[in-house]
C-alpha positions as CSV (number, residue, x, y, z in Angstrom):
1,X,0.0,0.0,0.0
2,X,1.7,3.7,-0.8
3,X,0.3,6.5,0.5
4,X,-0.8,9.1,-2.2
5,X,0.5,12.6,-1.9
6,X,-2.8,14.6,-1.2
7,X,-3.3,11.1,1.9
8,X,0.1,12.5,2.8
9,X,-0.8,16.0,3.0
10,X,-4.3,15.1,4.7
11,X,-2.4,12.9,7.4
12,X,-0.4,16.1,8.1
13,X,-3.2,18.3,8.4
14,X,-4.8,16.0,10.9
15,X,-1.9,15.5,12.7
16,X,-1.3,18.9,12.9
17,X,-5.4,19.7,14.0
18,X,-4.7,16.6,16.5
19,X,-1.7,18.5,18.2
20,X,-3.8,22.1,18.1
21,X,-6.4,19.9,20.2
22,X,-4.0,18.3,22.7
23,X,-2.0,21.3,23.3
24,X,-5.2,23.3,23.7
25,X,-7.0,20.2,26.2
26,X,-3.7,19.8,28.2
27,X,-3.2,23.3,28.4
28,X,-2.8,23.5,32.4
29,X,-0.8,20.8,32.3
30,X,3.4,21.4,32.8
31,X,6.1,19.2,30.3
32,X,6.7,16.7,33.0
33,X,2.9,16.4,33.7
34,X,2.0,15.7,30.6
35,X,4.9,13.1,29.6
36,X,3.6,11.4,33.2
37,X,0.0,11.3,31.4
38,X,1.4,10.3,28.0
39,X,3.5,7.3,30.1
40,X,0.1,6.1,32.0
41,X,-2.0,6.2,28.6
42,X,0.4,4.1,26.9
43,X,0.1,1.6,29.3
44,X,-3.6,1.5,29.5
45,X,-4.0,1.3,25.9
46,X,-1.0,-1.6,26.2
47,X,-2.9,-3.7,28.4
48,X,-6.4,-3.2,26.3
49,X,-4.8,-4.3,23.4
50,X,-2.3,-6.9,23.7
51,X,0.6,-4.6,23.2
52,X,-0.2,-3.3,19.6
53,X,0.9,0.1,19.8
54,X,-1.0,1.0,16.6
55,X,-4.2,-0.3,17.4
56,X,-6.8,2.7,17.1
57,X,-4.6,5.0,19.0
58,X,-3.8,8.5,18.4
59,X,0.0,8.6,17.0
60,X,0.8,11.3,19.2
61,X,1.2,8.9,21.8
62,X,3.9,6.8,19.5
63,X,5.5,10.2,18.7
64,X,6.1,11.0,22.0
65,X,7.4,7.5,23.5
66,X,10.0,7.6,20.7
């Protein structure tokens, strides 16, 4: 499967709207707060998936475990 340019450019755009709403939901929220969060989420969605880091999850949370 390739990814076309205009899915690449929509994938960005989401992404990009996808960070706008984190930032903007976790807004009272210091660095280390939110890495703490980002740690626990993981690990919920980890244990309600059998470890498949891709499954239905927002790849912010990939992004930022990297």
């Amino acid at each position: 499967m390739v990814l076309t340019e205009a899915g690449r450019r929509r994938l960005q755009a989401a992404t990009a709207a996808q960070q706008e709403v984190e930032d903007d939901l976790f807004r009272s929220l210091t660095d280390a707060q939110r890495a703490q969060l980002t740690q626990l989420l993981v690990l919920v969605r980890d244990d309600l998936t059998g470890g498949d880091e891709h499954c239905a999850t927002p790849t912010s949370l990939d992004r930022k475990m990297s």
